[in-house]
C-alpha positions, -999 to 999 in steps of 0.1 A, spaced: -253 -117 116 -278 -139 110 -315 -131 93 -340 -164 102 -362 -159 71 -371 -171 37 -349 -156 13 -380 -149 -12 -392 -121 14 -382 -88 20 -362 -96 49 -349 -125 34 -331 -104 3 -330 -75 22 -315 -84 54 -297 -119 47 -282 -107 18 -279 -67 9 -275 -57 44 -251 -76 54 -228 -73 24 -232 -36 23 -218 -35 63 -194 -62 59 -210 -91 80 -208 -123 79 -240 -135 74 -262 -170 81 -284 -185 57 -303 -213 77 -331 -239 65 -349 -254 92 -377 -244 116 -370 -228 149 -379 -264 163 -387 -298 157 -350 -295 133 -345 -312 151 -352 -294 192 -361 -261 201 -324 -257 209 -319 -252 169 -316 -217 173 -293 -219 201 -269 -245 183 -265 -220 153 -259 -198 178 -236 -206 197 -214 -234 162 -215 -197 146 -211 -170 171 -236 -150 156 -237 -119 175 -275 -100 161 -304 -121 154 -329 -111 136 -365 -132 128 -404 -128 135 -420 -136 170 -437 -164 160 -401 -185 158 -402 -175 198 -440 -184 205 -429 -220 187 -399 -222 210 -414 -210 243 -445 -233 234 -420 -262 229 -395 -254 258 -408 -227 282 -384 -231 313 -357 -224 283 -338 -258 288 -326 -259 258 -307 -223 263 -281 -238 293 -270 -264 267 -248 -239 244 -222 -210 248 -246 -181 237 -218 -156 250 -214 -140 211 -250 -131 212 -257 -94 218 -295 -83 201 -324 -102 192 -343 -79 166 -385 -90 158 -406 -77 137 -426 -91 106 -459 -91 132 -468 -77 163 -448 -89 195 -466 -93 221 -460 -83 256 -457 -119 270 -434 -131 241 -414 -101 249 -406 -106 288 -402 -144 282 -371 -139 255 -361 -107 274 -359 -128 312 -341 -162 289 -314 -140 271 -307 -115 294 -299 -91 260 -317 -63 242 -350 -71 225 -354 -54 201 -392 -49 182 -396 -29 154 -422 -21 127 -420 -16 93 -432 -33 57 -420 -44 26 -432 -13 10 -408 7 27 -377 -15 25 -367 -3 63 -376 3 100 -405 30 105 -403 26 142 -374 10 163 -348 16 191 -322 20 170 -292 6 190 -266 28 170 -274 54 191 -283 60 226 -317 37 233 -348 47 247 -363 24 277 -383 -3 265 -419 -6 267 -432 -38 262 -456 -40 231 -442 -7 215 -416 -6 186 -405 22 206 -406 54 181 -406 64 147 -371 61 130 -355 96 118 -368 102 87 -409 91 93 -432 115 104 -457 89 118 -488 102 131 -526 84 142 -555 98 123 -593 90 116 -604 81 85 -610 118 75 -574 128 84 -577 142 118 -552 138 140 -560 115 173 -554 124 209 -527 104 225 -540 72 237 -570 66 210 -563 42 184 -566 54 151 -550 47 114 -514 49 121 -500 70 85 -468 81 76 -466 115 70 -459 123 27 -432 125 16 -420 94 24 -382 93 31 -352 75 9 -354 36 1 -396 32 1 -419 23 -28 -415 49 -55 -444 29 -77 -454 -2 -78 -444 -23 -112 -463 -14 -141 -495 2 -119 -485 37 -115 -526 43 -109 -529 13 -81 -498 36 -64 -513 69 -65 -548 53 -52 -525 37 -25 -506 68 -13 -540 97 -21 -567 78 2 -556 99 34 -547 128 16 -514 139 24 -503 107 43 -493 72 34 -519 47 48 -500 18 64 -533 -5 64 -527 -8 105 -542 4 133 -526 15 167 -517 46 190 -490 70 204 -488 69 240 -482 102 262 -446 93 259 -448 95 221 -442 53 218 -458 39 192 -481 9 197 -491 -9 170 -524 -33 177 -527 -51 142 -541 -43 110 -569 -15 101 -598 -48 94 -581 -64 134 -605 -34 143 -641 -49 146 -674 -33 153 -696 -50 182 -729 -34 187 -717 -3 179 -687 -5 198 -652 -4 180 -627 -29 200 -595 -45 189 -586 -78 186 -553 -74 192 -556 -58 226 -581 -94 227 -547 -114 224 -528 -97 245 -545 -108 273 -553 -141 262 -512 -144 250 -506 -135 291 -522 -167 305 -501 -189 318 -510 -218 300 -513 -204 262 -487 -204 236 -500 -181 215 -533 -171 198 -555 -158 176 -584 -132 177 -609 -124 151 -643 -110 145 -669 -134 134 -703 -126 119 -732 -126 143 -773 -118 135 -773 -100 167 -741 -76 174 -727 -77 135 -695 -93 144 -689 -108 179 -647 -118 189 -637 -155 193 -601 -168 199 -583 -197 189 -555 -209 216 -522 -233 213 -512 -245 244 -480 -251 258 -463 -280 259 -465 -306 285 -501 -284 296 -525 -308 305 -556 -293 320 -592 -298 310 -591 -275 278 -633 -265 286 -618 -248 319 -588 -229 302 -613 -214 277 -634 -205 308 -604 -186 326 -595 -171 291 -632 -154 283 -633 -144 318 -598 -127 318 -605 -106 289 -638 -98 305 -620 -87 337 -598 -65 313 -617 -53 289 -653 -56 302 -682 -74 294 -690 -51 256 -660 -69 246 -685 -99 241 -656 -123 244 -678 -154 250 -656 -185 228 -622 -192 224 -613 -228 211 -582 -249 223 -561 -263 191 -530 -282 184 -517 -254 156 -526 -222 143 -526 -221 108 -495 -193 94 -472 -188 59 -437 -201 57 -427 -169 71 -448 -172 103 -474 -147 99 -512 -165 113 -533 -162 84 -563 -146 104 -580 -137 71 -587 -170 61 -593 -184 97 -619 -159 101 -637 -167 64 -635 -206 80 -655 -194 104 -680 -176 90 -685 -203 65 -671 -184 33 -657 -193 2 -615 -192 7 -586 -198 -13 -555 -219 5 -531 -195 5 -500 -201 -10 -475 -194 13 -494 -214 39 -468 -237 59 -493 -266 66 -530 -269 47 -543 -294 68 -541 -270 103 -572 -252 81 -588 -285 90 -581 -283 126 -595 -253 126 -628 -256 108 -637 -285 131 -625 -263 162 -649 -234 147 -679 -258 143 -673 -273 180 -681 -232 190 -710 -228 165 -691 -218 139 -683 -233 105 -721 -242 100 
């Protein structure tokens, strides 16, 4: 069993070393990246030296890897016959990043939500019993246990299909946050602002179908003119071009509209196409999709995006870049000087004034 995560976060402890001592697995502890330690085969080789059988890391390891070796090369150089599920989850997987390790493994890919507040899955196809068909973008559905329901800010529950606050019904099950150390008021603020529910601080829906989709934190939700859009639905469609690597998609201040979407794109390697017309298809596909209130008008080209060691895209600070705020480096951040990168990027779009 192998967990490809920093051993300071939750999955790291959790899920390189509890877990699999309390089931009896062997388990890998790896340093390194997902590439460039020293391929995008590094994966594959621990893989396949180890015969590790259940994988389990954050999509952004597979955007780096499919950015760095998209025809999956790399895979027909090692037995990867012990290999059996790939598990994701630390951030949303996106539809593209799904299909591509889906169609390269030929295995179950497993995405599932949850946080480090609750210690364990909220949503998954739980493999230990009989799994549901996959839909791509979904962590399938809540985990026995989790009553998890979309809501407005008032508490009302949401038709299926309208995004909403996604909440976990109270009480919450075995194994999640009983307090938090030494703040017993900053708990009871944090579990009492819905009453009734735990607010999980991100935003999504429940199909027709009861699958969950989850579409990025409560602030990914911007308000253009009025009109309440998501920026993760924004990257979705951006994330399907053929060209793009992965992305990110944030609201930006704007005199006119309040806050207007732009995009920041990686591209794939070996791409080498005049970036100006790329950002042209890109706008225009998430017009086609979304229509022209989406106001999707910018979306930069850069080498990196900046992210912590454990491979979450620091949107946060991208977004106070842009709007010319005061920040902080974080200090998980993998790589300050991408913040550069993309301040010049921001200004080349009329940002970063």
């Amino acid at each position: 069993y192998w967990a490809a995560s920093d051993v300071g976060w939750v999955v790291g402890h959790s899920y390189i070393v509890y877990a699999p001592l309390l089931m009896g697995c062997t388990t890998i502890v790896y340093e390194g990246k997902p590439v460039g330690t020293p391929d995008p085969g590094a994966f594959w080789r621990v893989i396949s030296e180890h015969n590790v059988s259940v994988l389990f890391t954050a999509p952004t390891a597979f955007r780096a890897i499919k950015k760095e070796d998209p025809k999956g090369e790399y895979l027909t150089k090692y037995d990867l016959s012990s290999f059996r599920y790939l598990f994701l989850a630390g951030e949303r997987l996106d539809p593209d990043t799904y299909h591509w390790a889906s169609d390269m493994l030929k295995i179950p890919v497993i995405d599932h939500w949850w946080q480090t507040e609750t210690g364990w899955g909220i949503a998954a196809n739980c493999m230990g019993i009989e799994p549901f068909p996959v839909k791509a973008g979904s962590p399938t559905k809540a985990v026995p246990g989790y009553d998890v329901q979309i809501v407005d800010h008032d508490g009302n529950n949401l038709p299926s299909g309208q995004d909403g606050y996604v909440v976990v019904k109270l009480p919450l099950p075995p194994g999640c946050l009983p307090t938090l150390w030494n703040d017993d008021e900053r708990y009871l603020d944090y579990v009492t602002e819905i009453p009734g529910y735990y607010l999980t601080g991100d935003g999504g829906y429940v199909d027709n179908d009861g699958y969950l989709f989850i579409m990025g934190r409560v602030d990914d939700v911007i308000n253009v003119a009025g009109h309440r859009l998501s920026t993760g639905a924004m990257e979705e469609i951006v994330a399907k071009h053929q060209d793009v690597a992965e992305c990110a998609v944030f609201g930006a201040n704007d005199q006119l509209k309040g806050e207007v979407p732009i995009g920041f794109a990686v591209l794939k390697a070996g791409v080498d196409r005049d970036h100006d017309e790329i950002s042209r298809e890109l706008v225009q596909m998430v017009r086609s999709e979304l229509g022209a209130v989406a106001c999707f008008k910018e979306c930069a080209i850069v080498k990196a995006l900046p992210k912590t060691r454990s491979g979450k895209t620091l949107r946060a600070t991208m977004r106070k870049i842009a709007n010319s705020e005061e920040y902080t480096v974080p200090s998980t951040i993998e790589d300050e000087s991408v913040l550069g990168i993309i301040e010049e990027a921001a200004k080349a779009i009329g940002y970063a004034k």
